[in-house]
N, C-alpha and C positions, 0 to 999 in steps of 0.2 A: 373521463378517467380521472382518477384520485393524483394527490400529489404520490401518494403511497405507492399506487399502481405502478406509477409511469418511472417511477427512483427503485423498483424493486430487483431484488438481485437475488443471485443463486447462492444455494449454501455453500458451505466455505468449510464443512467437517464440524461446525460446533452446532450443539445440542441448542442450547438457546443462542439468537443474535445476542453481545452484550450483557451475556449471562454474571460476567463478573459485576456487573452493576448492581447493586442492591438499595436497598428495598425496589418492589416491582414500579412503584410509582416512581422512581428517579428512574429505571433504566426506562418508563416510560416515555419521559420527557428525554432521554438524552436521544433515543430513535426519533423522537418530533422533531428536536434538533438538527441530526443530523440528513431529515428532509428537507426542510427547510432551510439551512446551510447550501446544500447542492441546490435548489432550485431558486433560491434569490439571494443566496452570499449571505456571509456572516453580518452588512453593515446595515442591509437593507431590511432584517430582519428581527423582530421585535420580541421579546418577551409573550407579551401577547401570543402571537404566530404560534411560539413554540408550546406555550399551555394551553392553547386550541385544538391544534394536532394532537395532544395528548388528550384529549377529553378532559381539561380541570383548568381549573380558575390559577391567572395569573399571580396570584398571595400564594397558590399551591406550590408552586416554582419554586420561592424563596426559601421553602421552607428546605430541599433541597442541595440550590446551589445558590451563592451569594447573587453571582451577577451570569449573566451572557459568557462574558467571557470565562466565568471556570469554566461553564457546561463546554465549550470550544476546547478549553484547555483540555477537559476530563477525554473528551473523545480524540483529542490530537491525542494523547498520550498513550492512551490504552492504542491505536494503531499504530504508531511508530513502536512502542514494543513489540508489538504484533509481526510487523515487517523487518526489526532489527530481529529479533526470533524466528522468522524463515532463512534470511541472508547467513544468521551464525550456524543453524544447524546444516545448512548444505554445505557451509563453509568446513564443516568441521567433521562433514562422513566422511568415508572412503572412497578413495580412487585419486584419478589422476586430477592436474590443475583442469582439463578440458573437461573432466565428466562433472568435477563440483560447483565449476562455474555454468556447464549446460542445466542441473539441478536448481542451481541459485536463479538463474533467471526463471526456469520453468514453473519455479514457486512463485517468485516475488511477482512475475506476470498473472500468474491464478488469480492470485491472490488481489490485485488489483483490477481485475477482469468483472472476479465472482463478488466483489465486495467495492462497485465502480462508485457507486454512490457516497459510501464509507470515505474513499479514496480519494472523491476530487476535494471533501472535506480537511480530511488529515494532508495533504498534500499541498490542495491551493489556498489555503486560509491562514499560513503561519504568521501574516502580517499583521492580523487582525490582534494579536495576543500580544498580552503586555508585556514590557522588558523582560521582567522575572521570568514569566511563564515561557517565553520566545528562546531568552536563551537555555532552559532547560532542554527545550525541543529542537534546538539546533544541535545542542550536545548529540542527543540521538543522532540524526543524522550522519553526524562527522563521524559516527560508531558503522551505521550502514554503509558507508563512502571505505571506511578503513577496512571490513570485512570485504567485499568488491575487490581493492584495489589490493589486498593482502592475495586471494585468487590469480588474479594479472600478472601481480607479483610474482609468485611460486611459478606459473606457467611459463613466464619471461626466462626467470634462472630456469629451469630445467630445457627449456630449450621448443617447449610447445608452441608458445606463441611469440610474434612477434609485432612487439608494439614499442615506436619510439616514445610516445608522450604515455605513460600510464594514468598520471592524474588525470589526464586530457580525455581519453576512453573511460577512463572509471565515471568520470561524469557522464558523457553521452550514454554509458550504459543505462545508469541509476537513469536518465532523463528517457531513453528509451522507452524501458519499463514502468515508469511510473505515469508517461502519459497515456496507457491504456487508458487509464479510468477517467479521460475525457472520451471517449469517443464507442469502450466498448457498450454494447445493448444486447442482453436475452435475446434479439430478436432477429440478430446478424447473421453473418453467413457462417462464422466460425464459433465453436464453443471456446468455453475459457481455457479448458485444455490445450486445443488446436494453436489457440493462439502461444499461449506458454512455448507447444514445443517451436513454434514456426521461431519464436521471438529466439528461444534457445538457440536455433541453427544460425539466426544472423548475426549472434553477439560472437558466436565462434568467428562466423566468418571475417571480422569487425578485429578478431585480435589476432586471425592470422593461425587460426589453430592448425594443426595438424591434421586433425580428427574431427568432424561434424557431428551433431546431433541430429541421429535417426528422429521419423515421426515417433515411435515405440520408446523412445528415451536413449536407446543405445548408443555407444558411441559407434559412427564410420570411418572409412580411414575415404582422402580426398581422393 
């Protein structure tokens, strides 16, 4: 089996993988990339590796991306926007603190479920990236962390949940959810759905909700 086979994932709603990438031959290489990233890390991984996977000569690369690490950069960025853009839109629909927060995780788990490969990249690889580029992508982050903990928040004052430490849960959330994309596989007992809503019901349970998350999305009362 291929490196491609075995790192393959389910779609995720978009038309092309990486369609923002343009010309065809860079979002080529940035999908080589990001195989090659999951299956032997950003350090261990060569130039070479990644214009192989892509079918074209290593000169083709440069012409591109400077080095390794934009192409690392290029793809942290576009999925941390990716994932700060699920976190604000659930953050920001309707309903109560319990049902935006059951949404926000149901996505941001999809999302790192159907896109694991994607994920252990953008997620486990922030060290590899230089000063500049690192703290740009920390900035993200602390955006995801604030939209989370802004949820917690609201559910805390209204009187839904009940959580001493917020910063302290807003992490284990965010750490919850994001370690799907070690371990989920196509090939598991659960879909990425399944998983979403299951992950949805324990972060309620986790902040003391009032109200559970149905398998269906609904909210229950306890």
């Amino acid at each position: 089996m291929s490196a491609a086979e075995e790192t393959q994932e389910t779609p995720c709603g978009e038309d092309t993988p990486w369609g923002e990438v343009t010309p065809e031959a860079a979002r080529r290489l940035l999908i080589a990339a990001v195989e090659a990233f999951a299956e032997r890390g950003y350090h261990a991984t060569t130039t070479r590796d990644i214009a192989g996977r892509a079918g074209m000569s290593p000169a083709a690369l440069y012409i591109h991306y400077k080095t390794k690490e934009e192409l690392l950069h290029r793809i942290s960025r576009i999925g941390h926007d990716k994932a700060l853009e699920i976190l604000r839109a659930a953050a920001g629909s309707e309903g109560t603190a319990s049902e935006r927060l059951a949404a926000a995780v149901r996505s941001f788990v999809r999302w790192h479920a159907e896109r694991h490969t994607t994920a252990r990249v953008v997620q486990y690889e922030l060290d590899a990236l230089g000063p500049e580029h690192r703290t740009e992508i920390v900035a993200l982050r602390r955006e995801s962390d604030a939209a989370v903990r802004g949820l917690i928040e609201e559910g805390v004052a209204s009187g839904e949940f009940d959580v001493p430490d917020v910063p302290g849960t807003t992490i284990a959330v965010l750490s919850l959810c994001i370690d799907v994309s070690r371990w989920f596989t196509i090939q598991g007992r659960r879909t990425a759905d399944e998983v979403g809503a299951l992950y949805a019901d324990l972060v309620l349970r986790m902040v003391g909700a009032r109200t559970l998350a149905a398998p269906d999305g609904s909210a229950a009362q306890k």
